[in-house]
C-alpha positions as CSV (number, residue, x, y, z in Angstrom):
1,X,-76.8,32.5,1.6
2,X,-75.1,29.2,2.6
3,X,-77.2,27.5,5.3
4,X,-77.9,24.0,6.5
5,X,-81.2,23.0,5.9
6,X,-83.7,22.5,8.5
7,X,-83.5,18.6,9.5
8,X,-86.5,16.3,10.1
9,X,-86.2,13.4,12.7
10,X,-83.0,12.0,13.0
11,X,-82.5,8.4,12.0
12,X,-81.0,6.3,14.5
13,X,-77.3,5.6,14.6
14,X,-77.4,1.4,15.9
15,X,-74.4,2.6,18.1
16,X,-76.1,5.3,19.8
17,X,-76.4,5.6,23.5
18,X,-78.4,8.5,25.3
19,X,-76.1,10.8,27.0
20,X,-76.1,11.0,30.5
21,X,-78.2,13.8,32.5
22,X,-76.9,17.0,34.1
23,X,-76.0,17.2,37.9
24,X,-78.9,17.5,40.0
25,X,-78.0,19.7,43.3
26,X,-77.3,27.9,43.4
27,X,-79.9,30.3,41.5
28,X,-82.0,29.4,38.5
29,X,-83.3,25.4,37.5
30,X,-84.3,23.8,34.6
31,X,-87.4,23.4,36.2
32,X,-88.0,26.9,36.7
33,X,-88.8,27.5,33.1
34,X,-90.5,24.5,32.1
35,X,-93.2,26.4,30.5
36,X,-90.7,27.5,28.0
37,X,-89.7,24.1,26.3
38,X,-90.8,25.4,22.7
39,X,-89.3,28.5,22.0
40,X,-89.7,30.4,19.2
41,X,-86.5,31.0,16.7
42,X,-85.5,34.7,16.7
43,X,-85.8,36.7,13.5
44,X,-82.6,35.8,11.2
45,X,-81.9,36.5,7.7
46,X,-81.1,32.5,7.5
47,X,-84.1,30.9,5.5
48,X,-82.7,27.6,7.8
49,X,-84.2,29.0,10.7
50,X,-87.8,28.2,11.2
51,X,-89.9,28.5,14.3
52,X,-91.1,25.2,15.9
53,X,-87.5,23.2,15.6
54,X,-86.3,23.8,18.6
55,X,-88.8,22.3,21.0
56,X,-87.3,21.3,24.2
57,X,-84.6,23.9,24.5
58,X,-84.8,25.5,27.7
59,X,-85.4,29.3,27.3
60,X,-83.0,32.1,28.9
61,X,-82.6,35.8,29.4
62,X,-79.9,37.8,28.5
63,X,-79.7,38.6,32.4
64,X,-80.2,35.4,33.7
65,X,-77.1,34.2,31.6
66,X,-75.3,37.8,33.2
67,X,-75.7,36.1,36.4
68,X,-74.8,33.0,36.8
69,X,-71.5,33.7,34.8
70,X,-70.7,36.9,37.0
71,X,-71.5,39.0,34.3
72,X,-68.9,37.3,31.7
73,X,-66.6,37.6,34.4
74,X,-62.4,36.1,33.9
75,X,-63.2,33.8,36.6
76,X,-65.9,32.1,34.8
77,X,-63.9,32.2,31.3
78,X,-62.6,28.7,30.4
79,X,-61.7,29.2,26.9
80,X,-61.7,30.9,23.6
81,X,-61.6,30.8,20.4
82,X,-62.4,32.8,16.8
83,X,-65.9,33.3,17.3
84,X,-65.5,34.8,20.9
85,X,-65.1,33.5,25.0
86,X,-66.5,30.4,26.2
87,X,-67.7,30.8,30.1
88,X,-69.0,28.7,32.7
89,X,-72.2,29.4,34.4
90,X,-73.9,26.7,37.5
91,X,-77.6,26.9,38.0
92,X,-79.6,26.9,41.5
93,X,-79.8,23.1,41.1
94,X,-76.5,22.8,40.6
95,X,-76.0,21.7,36.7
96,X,-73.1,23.3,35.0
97,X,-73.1,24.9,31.8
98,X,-71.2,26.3,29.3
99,X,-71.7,29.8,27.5
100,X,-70.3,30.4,24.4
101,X,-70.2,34.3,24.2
102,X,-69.5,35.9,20.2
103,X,-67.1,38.9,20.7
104,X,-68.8,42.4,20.1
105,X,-66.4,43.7,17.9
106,X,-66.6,40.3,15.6
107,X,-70.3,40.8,15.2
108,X,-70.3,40.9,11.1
109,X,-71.5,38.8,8.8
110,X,-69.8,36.2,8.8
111,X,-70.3,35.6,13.1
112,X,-73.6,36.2,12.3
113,X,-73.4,33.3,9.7
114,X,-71.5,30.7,12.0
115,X,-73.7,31.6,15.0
116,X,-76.8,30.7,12.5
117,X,-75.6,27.5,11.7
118,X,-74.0,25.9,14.7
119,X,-77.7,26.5,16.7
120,X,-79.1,24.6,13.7
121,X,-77.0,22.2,13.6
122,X,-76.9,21.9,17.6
123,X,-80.7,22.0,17.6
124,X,-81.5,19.3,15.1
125,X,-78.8,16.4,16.2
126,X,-78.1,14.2,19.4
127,X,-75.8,11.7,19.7
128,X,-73.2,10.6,22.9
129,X,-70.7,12.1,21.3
130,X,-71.7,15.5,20.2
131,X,-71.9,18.4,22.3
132,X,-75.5,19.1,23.7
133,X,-77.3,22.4,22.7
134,X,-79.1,23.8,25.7
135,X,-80.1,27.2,24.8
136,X,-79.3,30.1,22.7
137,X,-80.1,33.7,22.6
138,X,-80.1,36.5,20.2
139,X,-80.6,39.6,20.8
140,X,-79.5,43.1,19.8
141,X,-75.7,43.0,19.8
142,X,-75.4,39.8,21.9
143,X,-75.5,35.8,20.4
144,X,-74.7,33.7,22.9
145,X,-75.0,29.6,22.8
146,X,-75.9,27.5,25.9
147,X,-74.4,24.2,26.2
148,X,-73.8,21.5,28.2
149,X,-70.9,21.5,30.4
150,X,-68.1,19.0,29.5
151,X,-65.8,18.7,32.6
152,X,-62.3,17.8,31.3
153,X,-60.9,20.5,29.1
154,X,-60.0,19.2,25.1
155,X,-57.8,16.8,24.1
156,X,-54.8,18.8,22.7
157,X,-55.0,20.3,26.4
158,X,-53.9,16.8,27.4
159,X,-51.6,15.9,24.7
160,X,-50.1,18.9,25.9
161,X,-49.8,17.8,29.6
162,X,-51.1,21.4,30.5
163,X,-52.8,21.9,33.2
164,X,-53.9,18.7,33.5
165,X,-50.6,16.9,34.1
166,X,-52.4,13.1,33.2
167,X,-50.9,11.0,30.9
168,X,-53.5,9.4,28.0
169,X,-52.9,5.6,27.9
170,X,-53.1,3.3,24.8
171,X,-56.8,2.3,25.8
172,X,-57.9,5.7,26.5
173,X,-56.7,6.8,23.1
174,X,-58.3,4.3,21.7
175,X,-61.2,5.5,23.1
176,X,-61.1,8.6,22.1
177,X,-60.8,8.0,18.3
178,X,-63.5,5.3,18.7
179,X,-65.7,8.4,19.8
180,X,-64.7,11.1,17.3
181,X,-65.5,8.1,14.6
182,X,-68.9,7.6,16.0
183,X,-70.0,11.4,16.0
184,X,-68.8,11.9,12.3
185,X,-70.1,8.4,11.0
186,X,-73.1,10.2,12.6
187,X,-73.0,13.1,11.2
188,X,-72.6,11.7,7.1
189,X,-74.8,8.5,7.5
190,X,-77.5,9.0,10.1
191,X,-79.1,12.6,9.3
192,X,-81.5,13.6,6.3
193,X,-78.3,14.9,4.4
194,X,-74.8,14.2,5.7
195,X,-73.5,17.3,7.8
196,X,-69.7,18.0,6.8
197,X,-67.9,19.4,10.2
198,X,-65.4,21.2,8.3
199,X,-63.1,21.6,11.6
200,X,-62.1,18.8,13.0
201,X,-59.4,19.2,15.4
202,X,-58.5,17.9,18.6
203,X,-58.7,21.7,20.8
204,X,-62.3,20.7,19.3
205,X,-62.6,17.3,21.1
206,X,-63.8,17.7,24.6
207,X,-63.4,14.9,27.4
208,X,-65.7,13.7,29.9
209,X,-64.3,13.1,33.2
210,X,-64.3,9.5,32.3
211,X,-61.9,10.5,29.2
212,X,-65.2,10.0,26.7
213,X,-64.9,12.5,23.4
214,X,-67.5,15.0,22.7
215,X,-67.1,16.8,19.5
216,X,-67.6,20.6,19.5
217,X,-67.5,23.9,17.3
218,X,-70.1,23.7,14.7
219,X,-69.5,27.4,13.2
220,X,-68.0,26.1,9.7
221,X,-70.4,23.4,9.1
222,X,-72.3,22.3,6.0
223,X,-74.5,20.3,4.6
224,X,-73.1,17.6,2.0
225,X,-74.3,17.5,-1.5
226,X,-77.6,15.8,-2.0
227,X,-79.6,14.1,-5.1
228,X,-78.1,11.5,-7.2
229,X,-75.2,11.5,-8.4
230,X,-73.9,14.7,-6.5
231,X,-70.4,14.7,-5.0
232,X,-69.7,17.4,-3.1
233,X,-70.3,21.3,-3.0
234,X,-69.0,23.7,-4.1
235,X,-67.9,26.4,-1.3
236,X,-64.6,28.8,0.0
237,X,-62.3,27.3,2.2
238,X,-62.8,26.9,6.1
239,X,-60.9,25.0,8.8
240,X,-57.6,24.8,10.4
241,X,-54.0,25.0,9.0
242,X,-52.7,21.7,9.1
243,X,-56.4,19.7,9.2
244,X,-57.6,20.9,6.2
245,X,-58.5,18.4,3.1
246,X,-55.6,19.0,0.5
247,X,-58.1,18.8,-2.5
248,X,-60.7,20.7,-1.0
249,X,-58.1,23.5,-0.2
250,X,-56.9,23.3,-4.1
251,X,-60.8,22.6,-6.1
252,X,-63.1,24.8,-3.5
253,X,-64.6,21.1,-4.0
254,X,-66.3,19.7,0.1
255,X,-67.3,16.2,0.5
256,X,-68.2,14.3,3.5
257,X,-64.4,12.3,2.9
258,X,-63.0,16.1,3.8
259,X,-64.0,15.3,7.5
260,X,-61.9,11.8,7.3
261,X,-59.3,13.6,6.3
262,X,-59.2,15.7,9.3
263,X,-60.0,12.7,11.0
264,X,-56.6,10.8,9.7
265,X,-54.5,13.8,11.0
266,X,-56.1,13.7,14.5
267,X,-55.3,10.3,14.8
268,X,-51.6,10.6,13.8
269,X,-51.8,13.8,16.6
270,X,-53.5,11.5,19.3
271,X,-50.5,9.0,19.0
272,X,-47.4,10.7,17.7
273,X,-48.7,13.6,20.8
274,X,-47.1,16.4,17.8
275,X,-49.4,19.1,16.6
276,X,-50.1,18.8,12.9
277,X,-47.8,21.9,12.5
278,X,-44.4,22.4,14.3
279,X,-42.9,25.4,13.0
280,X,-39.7,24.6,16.0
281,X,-39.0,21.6,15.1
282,X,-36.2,20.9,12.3
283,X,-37.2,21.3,8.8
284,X,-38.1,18.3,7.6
285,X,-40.6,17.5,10.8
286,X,-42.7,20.5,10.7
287,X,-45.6,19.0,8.6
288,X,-46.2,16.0,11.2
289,X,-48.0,14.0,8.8
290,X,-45.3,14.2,6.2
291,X,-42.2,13.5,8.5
292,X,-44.4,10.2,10.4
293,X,-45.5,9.0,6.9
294,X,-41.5,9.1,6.2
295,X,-40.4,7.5,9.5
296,X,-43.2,4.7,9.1
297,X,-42.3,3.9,5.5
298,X,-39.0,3.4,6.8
299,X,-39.8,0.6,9.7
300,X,-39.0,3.4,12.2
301,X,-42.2,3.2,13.9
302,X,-41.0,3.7,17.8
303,X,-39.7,6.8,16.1
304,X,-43.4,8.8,15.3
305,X,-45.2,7.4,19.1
306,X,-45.5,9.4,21.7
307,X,-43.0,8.6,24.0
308,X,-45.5,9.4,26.6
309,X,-47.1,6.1,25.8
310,X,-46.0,2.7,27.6
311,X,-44.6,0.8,24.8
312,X,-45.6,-2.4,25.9
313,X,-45.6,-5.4,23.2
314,X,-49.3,-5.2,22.9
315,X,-48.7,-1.5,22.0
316,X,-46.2,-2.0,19.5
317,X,-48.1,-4.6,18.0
318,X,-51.7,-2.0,17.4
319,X,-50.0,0.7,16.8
320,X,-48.4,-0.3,13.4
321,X,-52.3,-0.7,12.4
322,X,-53.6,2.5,13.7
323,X,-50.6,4.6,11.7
324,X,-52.0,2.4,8.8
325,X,-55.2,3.3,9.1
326,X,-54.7,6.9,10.1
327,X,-52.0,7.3,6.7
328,X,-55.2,6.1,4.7
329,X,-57.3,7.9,5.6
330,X,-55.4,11.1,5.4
331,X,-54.2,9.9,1.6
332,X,-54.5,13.2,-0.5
333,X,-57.0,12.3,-2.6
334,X,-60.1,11.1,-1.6
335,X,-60.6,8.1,-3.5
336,X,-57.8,6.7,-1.2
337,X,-59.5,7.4,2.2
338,X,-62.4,5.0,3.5
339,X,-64.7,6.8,4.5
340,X,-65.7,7.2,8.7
341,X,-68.1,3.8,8.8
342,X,-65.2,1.9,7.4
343,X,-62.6,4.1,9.8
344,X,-64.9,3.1,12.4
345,X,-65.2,0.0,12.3
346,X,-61.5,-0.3,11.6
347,X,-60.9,1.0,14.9
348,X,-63.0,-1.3,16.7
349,X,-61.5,-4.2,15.4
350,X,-58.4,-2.6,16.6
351,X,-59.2,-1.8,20.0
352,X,-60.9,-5.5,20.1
353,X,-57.4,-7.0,19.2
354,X,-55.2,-4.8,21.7
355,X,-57.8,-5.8,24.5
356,X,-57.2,-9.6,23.6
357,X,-53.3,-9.0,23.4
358,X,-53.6,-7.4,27.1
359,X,-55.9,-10.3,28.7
360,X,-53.6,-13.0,26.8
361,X,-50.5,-10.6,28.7
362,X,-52.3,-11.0,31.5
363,X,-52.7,-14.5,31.5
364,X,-49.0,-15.1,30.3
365,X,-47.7,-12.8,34.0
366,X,-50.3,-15.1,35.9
367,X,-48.6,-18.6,34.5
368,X,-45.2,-17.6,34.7
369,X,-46.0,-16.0,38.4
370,X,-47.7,-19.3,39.5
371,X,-44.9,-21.4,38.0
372,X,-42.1,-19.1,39.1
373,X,-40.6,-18.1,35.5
374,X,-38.4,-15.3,34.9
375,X,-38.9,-12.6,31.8
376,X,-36.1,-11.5,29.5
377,X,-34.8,-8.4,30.1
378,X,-37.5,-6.8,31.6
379,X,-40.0,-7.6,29.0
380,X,-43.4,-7.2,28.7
381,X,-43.4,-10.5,26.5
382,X,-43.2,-13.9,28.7
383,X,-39.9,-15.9,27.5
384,X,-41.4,-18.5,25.5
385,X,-44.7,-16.9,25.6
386,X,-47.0,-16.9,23.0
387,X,-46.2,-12.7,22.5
388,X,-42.8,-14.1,21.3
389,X,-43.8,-13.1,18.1
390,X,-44.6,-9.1,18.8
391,X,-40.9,-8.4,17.8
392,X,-41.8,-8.7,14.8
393,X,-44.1,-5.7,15.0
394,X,-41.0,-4.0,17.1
395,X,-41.4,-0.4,14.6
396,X,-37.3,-1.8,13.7
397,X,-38.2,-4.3,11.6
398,X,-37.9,-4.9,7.7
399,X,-41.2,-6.7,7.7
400,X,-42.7,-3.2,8.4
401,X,-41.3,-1.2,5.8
402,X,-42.0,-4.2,3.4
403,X,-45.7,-4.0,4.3
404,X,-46.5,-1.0,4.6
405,X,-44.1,0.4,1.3
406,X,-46.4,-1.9,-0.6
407,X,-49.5,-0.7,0.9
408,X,-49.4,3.0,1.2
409,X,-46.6,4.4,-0.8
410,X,-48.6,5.2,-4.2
411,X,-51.5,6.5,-2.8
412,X,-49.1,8.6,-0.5
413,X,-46.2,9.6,-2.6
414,X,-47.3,13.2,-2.5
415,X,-46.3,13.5,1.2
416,X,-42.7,12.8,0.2
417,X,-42.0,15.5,-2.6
């Protein structure tokens, strides 16, 4: 049986940053159950399991999770998924959290089996950007997982506009990928053997009330191939339509570069605003990736952005870099894609650029306000300014189809056929 292997302590990722602490402030505390911080692991047929790796969970009953979700009431639901209902439950001091609840009828095998390895993986990994295990219980017919509370719904939610009505700006998706980076860079470069995600999606990217990413969903992960010289493992096929790593779906073949895949395709979600699959829209647009890859070989680049997004000349300018970046690392084979600490780093290069194009905006609005100039056209770009080169970088131009023809097309070409 497939499991991931019981981690020892984590090596530090130098970009870490402790995640912030739960409310202080109805029924139950943390503090009420302090002398239950190492819990034993219940009996599993998982040889990953082992008791004594979970020390500082916080231990619950079955009942105490019954109440403070009004016994798996609607009104506590706040989503759901494969593996069951998601709820929201708010102890006496106040601190929120969520309770992922595997339906009855799904309780096979294979539940059993993602259950397993998302408490494992939960239990043996902290970072910023990852979901925080709290708890988990198994008993008899119930598995439930106890997690901490992210406030602000997932990211398709808000590419969507539903319910949230908020609008994601430039920065704030930068943000966001910058985060989703971090966690998987993470997850293949700072544990004992790089953890493959296997799902990365953006109904899998929660946000913080301060628009951070968390990355959720654990069920389908595994743990990369280890020793020297090994490339990947060999394993059936998990994930999402429309995420899921062309030559992994084809060899049965999982490598860590699987996840930038994924990763490649939620970046050309997060700023086109499409869903990697639109079976509505016109043939040749239903595979998002395909039909962007088409528009951007073609110097169409205003074409593929959301139109949601301000298209300021400081926008136009990044974007044509995070389309590059996001076409490479969602290349079909592997050997094209950089892998997340390159993608990273990539991306924080980028969102170091767009910040100096906005505060050298800034300062072009402030001189031409204190000297009393006019802008053409209603502009962002100062007449005479030094943004008077950004319509080069207009997503009309030549110099963009030149470039980018050059750069991507080969390693690319299978999107076209």
């Amino acid at each position: 049986m497939d499991c991931m292997p019981c981690l020892r302590k984590r090596k530090k990722d130098p970009d870490y940053v402790d995640s912030s602490k739960g409310d202080p402030d109805s029924e139950l505390t943390t503090q009420d159950r302090s002398s239950h911080h190492s819990i034993s692991i219940p009996n599993s047929p998982s040889p990953g399991f082992q008791q004594g790796k979970t020390g500082g969970m916080v231990k619950f009953t079955i009942a105490e999770l019954n109440k403070i979700t009004g016994n798996f009431s609607e009104s506590h639901l706040i989503g759901q998924g494969g593996f069951g209902k998601v709820y929201r439950g708010k102890l006496k001091d106040g601190t929120v959290l969520a309770i992922k609840r595997a339906k009855k009828d799904a309780f096979e095998k294979r539940v059993s089996k993602e259950f397993q390895t998302e408490v494992e993986v939960l239990a043996q990994v902290e970072h910023l950007n990852l979901v925080k295990l709290i708890s988990f219980v198994e008993e008899k017919n119930e598995r439930l997982l106890v997690t901490e509370y992210v406030t602000n719904g997932n990211l398709r939610q808000h590419l969507d506009g539903v319910p949230y009505g908020i609008i994601l700006d430039m920065s704030t998706r930068l943000n966001i990928a910058i985060d989703v980076a971090q966690a998987l860079t993470y997850l293949h470069y700072y544990t004992d053997r790089p953890i493959i995600h296997r799902d990365v999606k953006s109904s899998n990217i929660l946000l913080t009330d301060s628009f951070r990413a968390k990355v959720v969903d654990f069920g389908f992960s595994r743990a990369g191939p280890s020793g020297e010289g090994a490339t990947h493992v060999s394993t059936q096929v998990k994930g999402t339509a429309g995420y899921l790593d062309p030559e992994y779906l084809t060899t049965y073949q999982l490598n860590v570069k699987s996840d930038v895949y994924s990763f490649g395709i939620l970046l050309v979600e997060l700023f086109t605003g499409r869903r990697p699959i639109e079976l509505s829209r016109p043939s040749d647009e239903r595979v998002t990736v395909r039909w962007a890859f088409k528009q951007y070989l073609e110097g169409r680049l205003r074409v593929i952005i959301d139109p949601k997004l301000q298209l300021t000349a400081a926008v136009l300018l990044i974007l044509e870099r995070v389309f590059e970046l996001a076409f490479s690392c969602s290349a079909p084979t592997k050997v094209d894609r950089p892998n997340m600490k390159e993608a990273k780093e990539k991306l924080w290069n980028i969102r170091k650029e767009y910040q100096l194009s906005l505060d050298r905006q800034q300062e072009g609005f402030e001189a031409e306000s204190e000297y009393g100039d006019s802008y053409d056209n209603g502009s962002h770009t100062p007449r005479g300014g030094r943004h008077s080169h950004a319509s080069r970088h207009s997503g009309d131009s030549e110099s963009v189809k030149a470039r980018t023809s050059r750069r991507s097309e080969d390693n690319h070409r299978s999107y076209l056929t």
